[in-house]
Biopython code that builds the backbone (N, CA, C, O; Angstrom):
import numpy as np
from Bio.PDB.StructureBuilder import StructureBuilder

atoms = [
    (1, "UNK", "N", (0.839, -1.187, 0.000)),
    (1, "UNK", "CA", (0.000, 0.000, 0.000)),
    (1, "UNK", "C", (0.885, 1.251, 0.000)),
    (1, "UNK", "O", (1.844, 1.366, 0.763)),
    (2, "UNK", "N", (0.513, 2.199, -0.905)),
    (2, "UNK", "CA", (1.002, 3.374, -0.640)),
    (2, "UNK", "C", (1.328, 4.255, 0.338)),
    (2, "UNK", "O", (1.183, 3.955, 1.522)),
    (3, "UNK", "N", (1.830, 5.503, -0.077)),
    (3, "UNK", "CA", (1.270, 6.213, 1.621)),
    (3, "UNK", "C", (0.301, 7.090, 1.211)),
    (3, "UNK", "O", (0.351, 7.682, 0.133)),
    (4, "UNK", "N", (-0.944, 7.251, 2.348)),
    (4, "UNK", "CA", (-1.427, 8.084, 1.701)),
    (4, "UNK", "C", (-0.955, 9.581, 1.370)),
    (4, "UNK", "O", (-1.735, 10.270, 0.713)),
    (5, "UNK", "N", (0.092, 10.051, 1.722)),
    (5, "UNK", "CA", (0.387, 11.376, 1.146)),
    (5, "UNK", "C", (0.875, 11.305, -0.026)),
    (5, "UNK", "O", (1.267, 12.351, -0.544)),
    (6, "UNK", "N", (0.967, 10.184, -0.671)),
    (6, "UNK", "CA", (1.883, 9.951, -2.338)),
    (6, "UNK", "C", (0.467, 10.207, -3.096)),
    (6, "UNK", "O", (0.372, 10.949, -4.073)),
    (7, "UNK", "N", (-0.600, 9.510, -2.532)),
    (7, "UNK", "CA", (-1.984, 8.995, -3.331)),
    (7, "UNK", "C", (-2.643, 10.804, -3.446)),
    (7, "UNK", "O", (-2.891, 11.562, -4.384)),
    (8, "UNK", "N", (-2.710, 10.881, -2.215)),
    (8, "UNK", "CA", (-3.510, 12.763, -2.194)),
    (8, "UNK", "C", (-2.737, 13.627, -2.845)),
    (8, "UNK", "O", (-3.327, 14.542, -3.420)),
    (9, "UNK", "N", (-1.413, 13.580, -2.922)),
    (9, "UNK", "CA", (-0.315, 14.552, -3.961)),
    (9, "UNK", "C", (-0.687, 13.933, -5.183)),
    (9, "UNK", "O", (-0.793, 14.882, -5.959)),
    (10, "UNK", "N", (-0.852, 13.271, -5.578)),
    (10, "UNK", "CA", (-0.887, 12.748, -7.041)),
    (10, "UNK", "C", (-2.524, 13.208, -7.507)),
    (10, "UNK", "O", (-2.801, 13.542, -8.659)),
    (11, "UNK", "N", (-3.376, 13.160, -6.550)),
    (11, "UNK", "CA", (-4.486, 13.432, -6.735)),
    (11, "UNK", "C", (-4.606, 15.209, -6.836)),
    (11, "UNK", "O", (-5.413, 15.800, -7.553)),
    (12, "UNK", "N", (-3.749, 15.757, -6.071)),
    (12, "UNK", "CA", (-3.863, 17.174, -6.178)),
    (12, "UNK", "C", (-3.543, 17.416, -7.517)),
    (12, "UNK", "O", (-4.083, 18.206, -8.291)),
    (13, "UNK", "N", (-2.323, 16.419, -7.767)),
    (13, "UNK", "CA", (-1.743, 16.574, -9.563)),
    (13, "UNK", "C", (-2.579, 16.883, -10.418)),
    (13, "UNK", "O", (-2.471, 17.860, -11.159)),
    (14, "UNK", "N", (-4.003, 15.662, -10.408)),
    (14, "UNK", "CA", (-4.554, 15.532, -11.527)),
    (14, "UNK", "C", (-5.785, 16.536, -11.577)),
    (14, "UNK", "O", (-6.547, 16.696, -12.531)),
    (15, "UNK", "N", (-5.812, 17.086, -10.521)),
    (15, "UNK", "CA", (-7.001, 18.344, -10.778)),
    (15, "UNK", "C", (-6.231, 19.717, -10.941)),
    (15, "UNK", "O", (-6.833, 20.601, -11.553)),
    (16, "UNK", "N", (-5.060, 19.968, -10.496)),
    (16, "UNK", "CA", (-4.224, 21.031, -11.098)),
    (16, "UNK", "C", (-3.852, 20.845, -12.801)),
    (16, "UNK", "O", (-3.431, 21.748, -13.525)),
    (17, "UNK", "N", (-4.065, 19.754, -13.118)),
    (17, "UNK", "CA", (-4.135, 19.592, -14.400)),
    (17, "UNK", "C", (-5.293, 19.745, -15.075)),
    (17, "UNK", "O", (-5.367, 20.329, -16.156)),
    (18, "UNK", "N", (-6.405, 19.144, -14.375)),
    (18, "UNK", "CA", (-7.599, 19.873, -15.300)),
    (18, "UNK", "C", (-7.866, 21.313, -15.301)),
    (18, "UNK", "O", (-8.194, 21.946, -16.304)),
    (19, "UNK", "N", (-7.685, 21.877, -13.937)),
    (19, "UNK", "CA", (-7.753, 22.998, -14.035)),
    (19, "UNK", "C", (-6.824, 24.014, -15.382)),
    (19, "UNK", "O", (-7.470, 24.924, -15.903)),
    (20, "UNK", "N", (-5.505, 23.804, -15.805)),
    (20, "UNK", "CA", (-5.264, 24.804, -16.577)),
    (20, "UNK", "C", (-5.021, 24.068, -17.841)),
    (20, "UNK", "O", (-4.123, 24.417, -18.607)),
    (21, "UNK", "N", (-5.717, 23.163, -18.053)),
    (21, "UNK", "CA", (-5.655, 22.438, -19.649)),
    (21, "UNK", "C", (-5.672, 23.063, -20.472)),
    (21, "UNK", "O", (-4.781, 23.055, -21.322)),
    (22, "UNK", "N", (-7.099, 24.123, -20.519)),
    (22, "UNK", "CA", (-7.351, 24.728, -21.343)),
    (22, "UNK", "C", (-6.106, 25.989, -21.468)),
    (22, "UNK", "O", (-5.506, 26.018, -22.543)),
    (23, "UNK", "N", (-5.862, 26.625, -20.809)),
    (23, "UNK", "CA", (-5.166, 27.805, -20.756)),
    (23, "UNK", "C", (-3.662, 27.108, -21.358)),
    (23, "UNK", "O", (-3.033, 27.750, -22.200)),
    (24, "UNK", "N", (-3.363, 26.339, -21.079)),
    (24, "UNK", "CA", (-1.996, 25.085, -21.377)),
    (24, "UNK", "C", (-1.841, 25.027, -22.929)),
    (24, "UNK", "O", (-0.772, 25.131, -23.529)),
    (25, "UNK", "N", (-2.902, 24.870, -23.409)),
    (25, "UNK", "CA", (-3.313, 24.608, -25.099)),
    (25, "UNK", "C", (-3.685, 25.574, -25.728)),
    (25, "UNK", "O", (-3.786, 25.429, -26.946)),
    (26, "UNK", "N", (-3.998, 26.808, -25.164)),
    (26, "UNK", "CA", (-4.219, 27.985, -25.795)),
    (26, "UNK", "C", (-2.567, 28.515, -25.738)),
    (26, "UNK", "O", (-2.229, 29.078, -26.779)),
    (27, "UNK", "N", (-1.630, 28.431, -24.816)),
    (27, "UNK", "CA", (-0.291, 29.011, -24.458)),
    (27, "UNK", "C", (0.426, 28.057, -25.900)),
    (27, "UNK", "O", (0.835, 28.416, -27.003)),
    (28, "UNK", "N", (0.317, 26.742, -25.229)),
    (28, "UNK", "CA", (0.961, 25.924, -26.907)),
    (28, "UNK", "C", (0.879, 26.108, -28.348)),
    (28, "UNK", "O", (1.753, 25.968, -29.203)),
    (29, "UNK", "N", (-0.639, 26.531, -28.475)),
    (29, "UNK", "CA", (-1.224, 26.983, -29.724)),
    (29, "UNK", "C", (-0.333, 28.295, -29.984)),
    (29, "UNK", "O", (0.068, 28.578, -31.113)),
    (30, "UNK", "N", (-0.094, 28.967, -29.000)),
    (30, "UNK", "CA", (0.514, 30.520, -29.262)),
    (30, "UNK", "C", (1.848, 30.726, -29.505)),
    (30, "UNK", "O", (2.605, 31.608, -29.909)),
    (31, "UNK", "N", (1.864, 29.500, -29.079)),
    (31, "UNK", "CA", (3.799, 29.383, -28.814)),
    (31, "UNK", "C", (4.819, 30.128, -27.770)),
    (31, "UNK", "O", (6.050, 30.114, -27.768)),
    (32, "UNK", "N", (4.037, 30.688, -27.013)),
    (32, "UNK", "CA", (3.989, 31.541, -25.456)),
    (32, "UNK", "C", (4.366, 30.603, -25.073)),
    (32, "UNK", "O", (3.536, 29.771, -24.710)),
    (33, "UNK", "N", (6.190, 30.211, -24.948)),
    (33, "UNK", "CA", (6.559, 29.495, -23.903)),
    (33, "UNK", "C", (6.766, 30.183, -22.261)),
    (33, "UNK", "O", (6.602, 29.650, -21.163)),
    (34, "UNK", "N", (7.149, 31.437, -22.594)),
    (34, "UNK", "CA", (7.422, 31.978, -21.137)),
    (34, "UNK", "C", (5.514, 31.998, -20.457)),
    (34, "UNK", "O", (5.266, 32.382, -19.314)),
    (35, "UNK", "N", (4.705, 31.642, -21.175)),
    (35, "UNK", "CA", (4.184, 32.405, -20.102)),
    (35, "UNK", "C", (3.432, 30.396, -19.793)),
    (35, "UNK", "O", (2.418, 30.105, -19.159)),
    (36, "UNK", "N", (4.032, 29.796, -20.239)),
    (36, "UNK", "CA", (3.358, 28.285, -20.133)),
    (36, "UNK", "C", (4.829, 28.241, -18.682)),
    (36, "UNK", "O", (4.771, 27.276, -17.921)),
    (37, "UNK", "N", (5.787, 29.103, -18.493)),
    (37, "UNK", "CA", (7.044, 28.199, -17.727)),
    (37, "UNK", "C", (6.162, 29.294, -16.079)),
    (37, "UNK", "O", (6.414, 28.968, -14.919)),
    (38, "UNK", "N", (5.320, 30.353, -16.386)),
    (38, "UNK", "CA", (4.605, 30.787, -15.416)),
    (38, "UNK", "C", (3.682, 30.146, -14.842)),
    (38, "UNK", "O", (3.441, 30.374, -13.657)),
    (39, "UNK", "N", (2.831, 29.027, -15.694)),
    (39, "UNK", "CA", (2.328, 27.760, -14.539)),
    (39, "UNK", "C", (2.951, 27.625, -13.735)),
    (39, "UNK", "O", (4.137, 27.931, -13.608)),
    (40, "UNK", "N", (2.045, 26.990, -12.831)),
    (40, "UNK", "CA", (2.680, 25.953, -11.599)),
    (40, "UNK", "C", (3.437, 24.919, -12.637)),
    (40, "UNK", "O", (3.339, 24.902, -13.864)),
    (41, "UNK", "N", (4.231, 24.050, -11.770)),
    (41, "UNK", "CA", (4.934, 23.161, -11.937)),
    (41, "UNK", "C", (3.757, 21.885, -12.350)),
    (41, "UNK", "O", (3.944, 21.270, -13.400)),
    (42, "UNK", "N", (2.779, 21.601, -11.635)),
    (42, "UNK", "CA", (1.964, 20.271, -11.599)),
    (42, "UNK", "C", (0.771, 20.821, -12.485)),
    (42, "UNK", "O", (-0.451, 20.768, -12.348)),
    (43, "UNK", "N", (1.411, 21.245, -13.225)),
    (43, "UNK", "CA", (-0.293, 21.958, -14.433)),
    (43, "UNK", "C", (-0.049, 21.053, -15.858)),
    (43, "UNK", "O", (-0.803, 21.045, -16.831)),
    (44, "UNK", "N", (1.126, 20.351, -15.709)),
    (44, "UNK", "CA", (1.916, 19.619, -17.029)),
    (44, "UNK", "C", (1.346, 18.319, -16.702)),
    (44, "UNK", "O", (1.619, 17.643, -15.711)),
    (45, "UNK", "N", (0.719, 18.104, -17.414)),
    (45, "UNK", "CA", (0.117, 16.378, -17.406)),
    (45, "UNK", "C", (1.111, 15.343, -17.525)),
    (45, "UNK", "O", (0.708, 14.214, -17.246)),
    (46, "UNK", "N", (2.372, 15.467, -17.892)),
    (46, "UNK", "CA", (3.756, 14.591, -17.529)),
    (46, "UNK", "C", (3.638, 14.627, -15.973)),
    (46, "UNK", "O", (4.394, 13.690, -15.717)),
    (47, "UNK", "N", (3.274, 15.001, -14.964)),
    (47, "UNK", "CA", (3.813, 15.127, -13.652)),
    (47, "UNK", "C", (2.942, 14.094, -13.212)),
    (47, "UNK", "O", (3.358, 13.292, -12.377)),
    (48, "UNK", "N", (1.988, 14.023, -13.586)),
    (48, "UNK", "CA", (0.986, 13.002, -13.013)),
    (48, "UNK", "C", (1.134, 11.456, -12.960)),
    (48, "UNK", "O", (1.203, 11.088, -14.133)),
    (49, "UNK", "N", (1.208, 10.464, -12.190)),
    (49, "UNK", "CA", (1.783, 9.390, -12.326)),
    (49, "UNK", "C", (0.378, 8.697, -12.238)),
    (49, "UNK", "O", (-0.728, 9.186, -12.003)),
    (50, "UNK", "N", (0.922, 6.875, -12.607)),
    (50, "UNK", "CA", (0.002, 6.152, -13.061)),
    (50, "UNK", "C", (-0.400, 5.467, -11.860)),
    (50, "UNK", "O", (0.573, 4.736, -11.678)),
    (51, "UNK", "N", (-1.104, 5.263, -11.044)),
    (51, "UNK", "CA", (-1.072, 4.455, -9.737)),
    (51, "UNK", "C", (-2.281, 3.313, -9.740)),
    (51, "UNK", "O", (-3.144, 3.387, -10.615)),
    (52, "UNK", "N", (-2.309, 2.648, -9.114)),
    (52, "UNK", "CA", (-3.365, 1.389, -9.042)),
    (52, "UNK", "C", (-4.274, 2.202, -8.164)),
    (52, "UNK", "O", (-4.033, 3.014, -7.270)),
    (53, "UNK", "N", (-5.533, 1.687, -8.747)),
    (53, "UNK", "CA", (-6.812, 2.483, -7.807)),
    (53, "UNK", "C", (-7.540, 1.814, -6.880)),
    (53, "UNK", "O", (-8.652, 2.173, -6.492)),
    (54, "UNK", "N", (-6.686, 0.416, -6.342)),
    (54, "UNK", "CA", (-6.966, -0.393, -5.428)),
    (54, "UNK", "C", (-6.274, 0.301, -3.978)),
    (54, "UNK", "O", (-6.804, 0.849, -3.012)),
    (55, "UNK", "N", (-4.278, -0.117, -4.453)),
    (55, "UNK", "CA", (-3.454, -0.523, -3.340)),
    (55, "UNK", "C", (-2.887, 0.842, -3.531)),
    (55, "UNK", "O", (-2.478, 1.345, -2.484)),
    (56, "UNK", "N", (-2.721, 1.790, -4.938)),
    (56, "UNK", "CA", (-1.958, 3.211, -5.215)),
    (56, "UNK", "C", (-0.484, 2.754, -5.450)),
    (56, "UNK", "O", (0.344, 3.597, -5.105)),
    (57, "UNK", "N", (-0.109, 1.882, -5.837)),
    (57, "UNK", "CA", (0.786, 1.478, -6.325)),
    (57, "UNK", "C", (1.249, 2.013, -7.469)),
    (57, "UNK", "O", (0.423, 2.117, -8.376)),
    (58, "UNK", "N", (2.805, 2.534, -7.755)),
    (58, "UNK", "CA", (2.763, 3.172, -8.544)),
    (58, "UNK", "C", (3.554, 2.357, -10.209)),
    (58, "UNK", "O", (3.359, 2.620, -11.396)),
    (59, "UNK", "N", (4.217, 1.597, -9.702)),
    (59, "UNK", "CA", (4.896, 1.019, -10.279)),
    (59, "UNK", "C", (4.027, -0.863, -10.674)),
    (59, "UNK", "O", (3.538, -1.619, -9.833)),
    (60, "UNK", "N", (4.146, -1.128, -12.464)),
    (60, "UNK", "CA", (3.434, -2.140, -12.581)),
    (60, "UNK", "C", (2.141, -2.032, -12.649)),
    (60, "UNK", "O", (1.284, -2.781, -12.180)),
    (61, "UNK", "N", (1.983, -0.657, -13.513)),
    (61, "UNK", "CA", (0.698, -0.520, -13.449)),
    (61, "UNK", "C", (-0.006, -0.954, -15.023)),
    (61, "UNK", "O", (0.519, -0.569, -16.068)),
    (62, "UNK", "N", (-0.958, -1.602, -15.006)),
    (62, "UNK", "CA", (-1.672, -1.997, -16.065)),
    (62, "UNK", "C", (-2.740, -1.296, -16.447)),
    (62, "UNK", "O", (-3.885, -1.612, -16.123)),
    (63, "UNK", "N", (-2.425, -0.217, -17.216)),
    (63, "UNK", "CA", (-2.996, 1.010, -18.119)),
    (63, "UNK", "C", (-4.597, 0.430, -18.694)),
    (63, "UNK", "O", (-5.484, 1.255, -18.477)),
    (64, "UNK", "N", (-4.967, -0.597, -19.245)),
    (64, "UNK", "CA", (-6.475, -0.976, -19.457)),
    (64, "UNK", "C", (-7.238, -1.238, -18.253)),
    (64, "UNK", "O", (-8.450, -1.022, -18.256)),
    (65, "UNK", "N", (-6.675, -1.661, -17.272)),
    (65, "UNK", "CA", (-7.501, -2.209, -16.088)),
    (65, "UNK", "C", (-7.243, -1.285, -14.872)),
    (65, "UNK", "O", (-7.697, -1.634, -13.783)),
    (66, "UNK", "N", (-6.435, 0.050, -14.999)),
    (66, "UNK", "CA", (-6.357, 0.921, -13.981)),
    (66, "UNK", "C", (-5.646, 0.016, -12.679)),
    (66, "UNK", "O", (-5.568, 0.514, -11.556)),
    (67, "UNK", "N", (-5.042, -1.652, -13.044)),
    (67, "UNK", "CA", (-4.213, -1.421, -11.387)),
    (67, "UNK", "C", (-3.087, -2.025, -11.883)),
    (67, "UNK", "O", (-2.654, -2.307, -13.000)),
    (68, "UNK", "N", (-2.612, -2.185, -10.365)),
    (68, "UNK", "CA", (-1.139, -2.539, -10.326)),
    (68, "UNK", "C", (-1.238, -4.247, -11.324)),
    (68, "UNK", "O", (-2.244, -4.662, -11.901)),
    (69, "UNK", "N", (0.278, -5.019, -11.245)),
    (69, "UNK", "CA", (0.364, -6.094, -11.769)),
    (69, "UNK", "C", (0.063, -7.356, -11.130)),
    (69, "UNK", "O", (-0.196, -8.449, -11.632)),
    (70, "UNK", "N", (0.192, -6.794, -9.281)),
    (70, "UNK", "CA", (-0.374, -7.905, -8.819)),
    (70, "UNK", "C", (-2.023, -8.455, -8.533)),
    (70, "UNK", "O", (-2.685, -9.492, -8.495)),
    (71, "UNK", "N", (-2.202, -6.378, -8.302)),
    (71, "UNK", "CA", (-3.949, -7.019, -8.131)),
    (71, "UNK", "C", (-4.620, -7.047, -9.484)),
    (71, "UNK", "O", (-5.824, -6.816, -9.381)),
    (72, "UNK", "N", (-4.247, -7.241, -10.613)),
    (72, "UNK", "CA", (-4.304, -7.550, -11.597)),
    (72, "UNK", "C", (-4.418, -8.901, -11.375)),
    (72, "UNK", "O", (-5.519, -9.451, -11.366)),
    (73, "UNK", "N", (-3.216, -9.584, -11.166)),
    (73, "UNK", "CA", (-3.417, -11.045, -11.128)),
    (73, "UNK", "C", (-4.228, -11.673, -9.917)),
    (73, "UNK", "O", (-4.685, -12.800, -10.106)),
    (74, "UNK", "N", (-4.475, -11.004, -8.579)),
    (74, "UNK", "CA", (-5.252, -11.549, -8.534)),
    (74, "UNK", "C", (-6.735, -11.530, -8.512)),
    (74, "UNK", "O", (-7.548, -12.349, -8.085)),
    (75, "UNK", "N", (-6.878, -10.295, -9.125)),
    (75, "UNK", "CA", (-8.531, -9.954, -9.700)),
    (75, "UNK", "C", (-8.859, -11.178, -11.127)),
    (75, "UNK", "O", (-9.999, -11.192, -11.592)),
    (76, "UNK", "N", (-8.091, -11.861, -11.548)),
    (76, "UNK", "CA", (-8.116, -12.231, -12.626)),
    (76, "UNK", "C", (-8.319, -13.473, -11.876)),
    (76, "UNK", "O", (-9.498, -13.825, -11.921)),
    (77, "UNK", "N", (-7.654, -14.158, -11.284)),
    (77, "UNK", "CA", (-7.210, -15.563, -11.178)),
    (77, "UNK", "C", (-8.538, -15.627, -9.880)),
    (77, "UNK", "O", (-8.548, -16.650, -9.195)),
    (78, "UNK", "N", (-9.343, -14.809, -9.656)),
    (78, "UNK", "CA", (-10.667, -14.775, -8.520)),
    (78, "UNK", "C", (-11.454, -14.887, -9.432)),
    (78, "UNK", "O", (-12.429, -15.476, -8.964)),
    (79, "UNK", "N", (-11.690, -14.563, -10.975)),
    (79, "UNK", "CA", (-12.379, -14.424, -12.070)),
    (79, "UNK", "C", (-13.327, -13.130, -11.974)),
    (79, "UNK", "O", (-14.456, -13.148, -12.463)),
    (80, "UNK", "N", (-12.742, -11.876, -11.237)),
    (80, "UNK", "CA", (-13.708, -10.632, -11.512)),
    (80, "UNK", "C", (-13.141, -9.588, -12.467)),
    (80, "UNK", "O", (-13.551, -8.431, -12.367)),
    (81, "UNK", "N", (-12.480, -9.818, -13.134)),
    (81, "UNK", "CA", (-12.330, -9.058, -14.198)),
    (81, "UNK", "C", (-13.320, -9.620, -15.656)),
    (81, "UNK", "O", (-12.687, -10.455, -16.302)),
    (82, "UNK", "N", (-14.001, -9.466, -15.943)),
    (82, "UNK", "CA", (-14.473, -9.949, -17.554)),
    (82, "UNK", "C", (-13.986, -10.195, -18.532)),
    (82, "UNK", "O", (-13.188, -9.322, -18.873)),
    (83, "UNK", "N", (-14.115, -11.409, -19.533)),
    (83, "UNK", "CA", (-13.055, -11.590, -20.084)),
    (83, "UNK", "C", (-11.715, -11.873, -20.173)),
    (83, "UNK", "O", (-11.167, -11.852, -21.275)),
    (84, "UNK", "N", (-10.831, -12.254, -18.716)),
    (84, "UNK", "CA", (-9.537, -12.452, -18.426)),
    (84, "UNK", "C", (-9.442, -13.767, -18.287)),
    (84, "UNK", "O", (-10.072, -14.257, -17.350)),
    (85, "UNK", "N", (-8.634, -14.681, -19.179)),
    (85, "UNK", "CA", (-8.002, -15.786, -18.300)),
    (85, "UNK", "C", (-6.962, -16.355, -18.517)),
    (85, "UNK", "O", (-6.519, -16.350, -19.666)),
    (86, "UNK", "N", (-6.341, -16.945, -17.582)),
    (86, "UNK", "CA", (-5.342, -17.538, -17.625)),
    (86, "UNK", "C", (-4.659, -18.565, -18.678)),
    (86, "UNK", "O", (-5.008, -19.746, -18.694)),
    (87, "UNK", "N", (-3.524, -17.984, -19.684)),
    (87, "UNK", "CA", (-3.138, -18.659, -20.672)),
    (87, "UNK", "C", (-2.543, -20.225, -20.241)),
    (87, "UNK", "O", (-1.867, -20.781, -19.374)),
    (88, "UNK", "N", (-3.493, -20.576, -21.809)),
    (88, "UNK", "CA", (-2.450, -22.092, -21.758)),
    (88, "UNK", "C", (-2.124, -22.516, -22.990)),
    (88, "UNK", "O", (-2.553, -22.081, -24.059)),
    (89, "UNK", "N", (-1.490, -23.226, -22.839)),
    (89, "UNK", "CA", (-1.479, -23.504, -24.344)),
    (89, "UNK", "C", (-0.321, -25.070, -24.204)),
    (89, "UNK", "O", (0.002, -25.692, -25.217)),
]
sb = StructureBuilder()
sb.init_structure("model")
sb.init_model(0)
sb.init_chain("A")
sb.init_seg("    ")
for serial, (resi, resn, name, xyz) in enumerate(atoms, 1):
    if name == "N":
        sb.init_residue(resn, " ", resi, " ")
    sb.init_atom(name, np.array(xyz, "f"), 0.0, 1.0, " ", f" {name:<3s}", serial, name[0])
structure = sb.get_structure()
């Protein structure tokens, strides 16, 4: 498990990012770099990390199913994911 101060910072990330999207893409469109380096720092959607929305794990994260690699496997191997199963061959 994370800590929660990694999970709530990352979460502050992603609404400081919605907040100046628009203004972000109007600055890009303009080619106004100085006034895009006058954002905050966490207004850049690079800053935002990928975390599991179970455990907040940040690392091993599986981008279609929103979690990490383990509760991946074992959401899968419990059979509550749809459509997932275990290869054989």
């Amino acid at each position: 498990m994370a800590k929660k101060a990694w999970i709530a910072r990352n979460e502050k990330r992603k609404k400081t990012v919605a907040k100046y999207a628009e203004k972000r893409k109007e600055l890009k469109e303009a080619g106004d770099y100085e006034g895009l380096q006058k954002l905050p720092r966490n207004a850049s959607p690079t800053r935002v990390r990928n975390r599991c929305s179970i455990t907040g794990r940040s690392r091993g994260f599986v981008g279609k199913y929103g979690v990490s690699r383990i509760k991946f496997r074992e959401l899968a191997l419990s059979g509550e994911l749809p459509g997932v199963k275990k290869a054989s061959w």
